[in-house]
Backbone as JSON, one array per atom type, in Angstrom:
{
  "sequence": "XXXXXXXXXXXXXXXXXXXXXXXXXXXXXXXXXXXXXXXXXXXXXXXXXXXXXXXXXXXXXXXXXXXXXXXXXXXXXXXXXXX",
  "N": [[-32.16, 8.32, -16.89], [-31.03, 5.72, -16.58], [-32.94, 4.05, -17.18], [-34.35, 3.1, -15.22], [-36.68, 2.15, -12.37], [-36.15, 1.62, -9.67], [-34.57, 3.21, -8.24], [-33.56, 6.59, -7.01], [-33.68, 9.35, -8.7], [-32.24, 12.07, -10.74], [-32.37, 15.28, -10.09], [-32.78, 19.1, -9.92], [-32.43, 20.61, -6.61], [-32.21, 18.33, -5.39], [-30.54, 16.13, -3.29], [-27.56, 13.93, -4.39], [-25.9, 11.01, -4.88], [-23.48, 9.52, -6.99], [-21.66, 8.19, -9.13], [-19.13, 8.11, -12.03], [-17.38, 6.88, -14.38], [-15.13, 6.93, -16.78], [-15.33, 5.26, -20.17], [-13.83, 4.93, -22.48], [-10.79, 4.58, -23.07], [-8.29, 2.59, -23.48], [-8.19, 0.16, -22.51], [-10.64, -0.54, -21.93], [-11.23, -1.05, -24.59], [-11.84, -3.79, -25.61], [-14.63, -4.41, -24.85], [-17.36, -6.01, -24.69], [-19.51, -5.65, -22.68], [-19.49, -3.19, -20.95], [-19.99, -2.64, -17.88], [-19.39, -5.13, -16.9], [-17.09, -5.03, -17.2], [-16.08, -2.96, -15.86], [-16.67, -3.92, -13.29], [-15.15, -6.62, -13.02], [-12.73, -6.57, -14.09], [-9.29, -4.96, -13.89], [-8.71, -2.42, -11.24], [-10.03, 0.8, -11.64], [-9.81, 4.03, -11.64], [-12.18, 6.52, -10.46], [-13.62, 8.58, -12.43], [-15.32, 11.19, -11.74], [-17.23, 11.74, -8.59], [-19.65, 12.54, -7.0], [-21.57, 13.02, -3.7], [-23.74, 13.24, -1.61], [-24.51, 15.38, -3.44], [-22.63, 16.46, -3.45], [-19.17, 17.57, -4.87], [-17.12, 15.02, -4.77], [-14.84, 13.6, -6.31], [-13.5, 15.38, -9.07], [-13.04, 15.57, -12.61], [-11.21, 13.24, -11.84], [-9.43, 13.27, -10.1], [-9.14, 14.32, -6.47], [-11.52, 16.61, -4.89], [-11.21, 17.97, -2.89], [-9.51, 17.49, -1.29], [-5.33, 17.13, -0.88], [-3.9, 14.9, -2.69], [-1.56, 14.64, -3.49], [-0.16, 14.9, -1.06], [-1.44, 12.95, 0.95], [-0.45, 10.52, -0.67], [2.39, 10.92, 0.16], [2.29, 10.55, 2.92], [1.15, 8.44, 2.86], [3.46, 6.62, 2.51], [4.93, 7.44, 4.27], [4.15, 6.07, 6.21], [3.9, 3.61, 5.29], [6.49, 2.8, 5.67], [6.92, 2.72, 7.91], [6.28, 0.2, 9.03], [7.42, -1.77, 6.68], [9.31, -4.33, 6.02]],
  "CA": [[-31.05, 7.99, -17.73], [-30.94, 4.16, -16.81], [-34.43, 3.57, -17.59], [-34.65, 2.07, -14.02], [-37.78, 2.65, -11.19], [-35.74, 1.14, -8.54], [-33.81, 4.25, -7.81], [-33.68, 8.01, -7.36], [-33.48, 10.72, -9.8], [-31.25, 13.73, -10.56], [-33.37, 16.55, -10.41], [-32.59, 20.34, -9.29], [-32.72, 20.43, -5.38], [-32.29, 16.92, -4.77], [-29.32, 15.52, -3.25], [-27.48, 12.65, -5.18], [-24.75, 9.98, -4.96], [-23.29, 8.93, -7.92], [-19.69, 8.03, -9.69], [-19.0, 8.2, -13.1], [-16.36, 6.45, -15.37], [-14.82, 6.61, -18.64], [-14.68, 3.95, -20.84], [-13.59, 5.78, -23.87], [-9.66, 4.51, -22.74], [-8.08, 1.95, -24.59], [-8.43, -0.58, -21.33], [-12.15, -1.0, -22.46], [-11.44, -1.46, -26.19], [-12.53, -4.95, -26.43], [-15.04, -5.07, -23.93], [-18.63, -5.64, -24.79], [-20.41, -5.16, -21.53], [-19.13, -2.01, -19.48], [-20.61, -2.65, -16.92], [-18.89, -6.0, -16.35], [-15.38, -4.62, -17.09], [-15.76, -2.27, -14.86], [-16.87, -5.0, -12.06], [-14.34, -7.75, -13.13], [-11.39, -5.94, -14.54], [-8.33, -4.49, -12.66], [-9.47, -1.17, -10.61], [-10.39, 1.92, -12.09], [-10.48, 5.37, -11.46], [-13.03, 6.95, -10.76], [-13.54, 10.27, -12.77], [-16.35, 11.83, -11.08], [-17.72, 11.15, -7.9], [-20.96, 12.96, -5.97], [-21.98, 12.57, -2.8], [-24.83, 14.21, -1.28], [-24.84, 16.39, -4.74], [-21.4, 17.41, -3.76], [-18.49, 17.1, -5.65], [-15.94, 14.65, -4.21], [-13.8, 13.55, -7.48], [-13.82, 16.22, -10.26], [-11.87, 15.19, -13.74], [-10.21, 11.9, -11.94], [-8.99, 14.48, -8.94], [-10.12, 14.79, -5.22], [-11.61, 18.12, -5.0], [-11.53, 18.77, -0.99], [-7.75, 17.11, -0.34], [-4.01, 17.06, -1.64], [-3.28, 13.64, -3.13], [0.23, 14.6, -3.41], [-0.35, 14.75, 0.53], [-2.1, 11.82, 1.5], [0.77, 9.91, -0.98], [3.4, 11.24, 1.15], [1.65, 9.98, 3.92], [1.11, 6.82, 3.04], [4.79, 6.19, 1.74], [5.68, 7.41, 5.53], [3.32, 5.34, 7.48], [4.23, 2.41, 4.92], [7.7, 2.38, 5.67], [7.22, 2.5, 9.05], [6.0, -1.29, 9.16], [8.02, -2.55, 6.2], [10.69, -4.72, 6.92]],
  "C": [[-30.85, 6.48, -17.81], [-32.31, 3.37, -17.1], [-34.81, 2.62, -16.56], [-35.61, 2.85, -13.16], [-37.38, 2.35, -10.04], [-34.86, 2.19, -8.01], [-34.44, 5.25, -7.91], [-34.03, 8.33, -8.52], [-32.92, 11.6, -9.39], [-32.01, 14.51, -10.68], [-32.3, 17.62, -9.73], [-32.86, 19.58, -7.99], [-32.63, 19.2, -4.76], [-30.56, 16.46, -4.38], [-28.88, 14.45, -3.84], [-26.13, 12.46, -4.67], [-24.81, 9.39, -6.11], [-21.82, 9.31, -8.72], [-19.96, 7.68, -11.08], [-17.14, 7.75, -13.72], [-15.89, 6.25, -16.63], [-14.55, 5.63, -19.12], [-14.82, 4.13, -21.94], [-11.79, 4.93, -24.55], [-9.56, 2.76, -23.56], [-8.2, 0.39, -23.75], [-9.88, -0.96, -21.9], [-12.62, -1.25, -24.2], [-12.12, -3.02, -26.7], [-13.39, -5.43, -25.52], [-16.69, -4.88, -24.83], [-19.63, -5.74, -24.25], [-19.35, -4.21, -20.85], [-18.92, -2.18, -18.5], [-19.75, -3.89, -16.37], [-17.62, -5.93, -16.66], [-15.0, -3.75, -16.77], [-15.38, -3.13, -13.01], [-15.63, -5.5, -11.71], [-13.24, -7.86, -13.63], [-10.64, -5.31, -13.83], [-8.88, -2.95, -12.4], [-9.15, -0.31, -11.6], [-10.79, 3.17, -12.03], [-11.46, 6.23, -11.85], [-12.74, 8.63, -11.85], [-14.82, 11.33, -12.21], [-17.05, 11.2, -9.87], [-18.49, 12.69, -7.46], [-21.29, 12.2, -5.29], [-22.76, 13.09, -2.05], [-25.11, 15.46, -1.98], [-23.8, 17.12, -4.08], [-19.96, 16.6, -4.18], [-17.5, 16.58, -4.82], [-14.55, 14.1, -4.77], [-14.28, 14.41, -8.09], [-12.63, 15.77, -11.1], [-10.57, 14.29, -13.24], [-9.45, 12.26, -10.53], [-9.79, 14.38, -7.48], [-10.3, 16.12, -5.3], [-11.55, 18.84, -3.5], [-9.95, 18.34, 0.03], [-6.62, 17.06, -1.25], [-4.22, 15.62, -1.47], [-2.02, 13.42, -2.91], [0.43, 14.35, -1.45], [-0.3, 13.87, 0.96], [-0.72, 10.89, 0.47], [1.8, 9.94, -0.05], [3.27, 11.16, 2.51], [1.67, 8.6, 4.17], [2.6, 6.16, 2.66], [5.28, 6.26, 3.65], [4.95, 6.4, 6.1], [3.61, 3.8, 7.27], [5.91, 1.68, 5.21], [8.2, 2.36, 7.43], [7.39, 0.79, 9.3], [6.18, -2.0, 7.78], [9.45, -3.04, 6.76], [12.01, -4.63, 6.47]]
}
């Protein structure tokens, strides 16, 4: 797909790592490298992540933990050591 020899491949049976991002969103409307307004532009969620060819973001989402969780986590742990 990247027309590169320096890497893998997706095949059947093969394990993979790899993250995927939209830049459909109106944040990338006047960009004309991707690739470098993904780099050099304010963060960006991922929408897909694989990691040993298993799914660890699905549609922008963790697929293996509550968010709402881990938020309510970090709001407690943050307010421990604000002043």
């Amino acid at each position: 797909m990247l027309g590169r020899d320096d890497i893998g491949s997706l095949e059947p049976k093969k394990r993979a790592d790899f993250a995927v991002w939209r830049t459909d969103g109106l944040e990338f409307g006047g960009a004309r490298d991707l690739v470098a307004e993904l780099v050099f532009a304010g963060p960006q969620r991922v929408d897909r992540l694989v990691v040993g060819g298993e799914d660890v973001v699905r549609g922008g989402s963790l697929v293996r933990a509550d968010e709402a969780e881990i938020a309510r986590e970090h709001r407690r742990q943050a307010a421990r050591v604000a002043p």
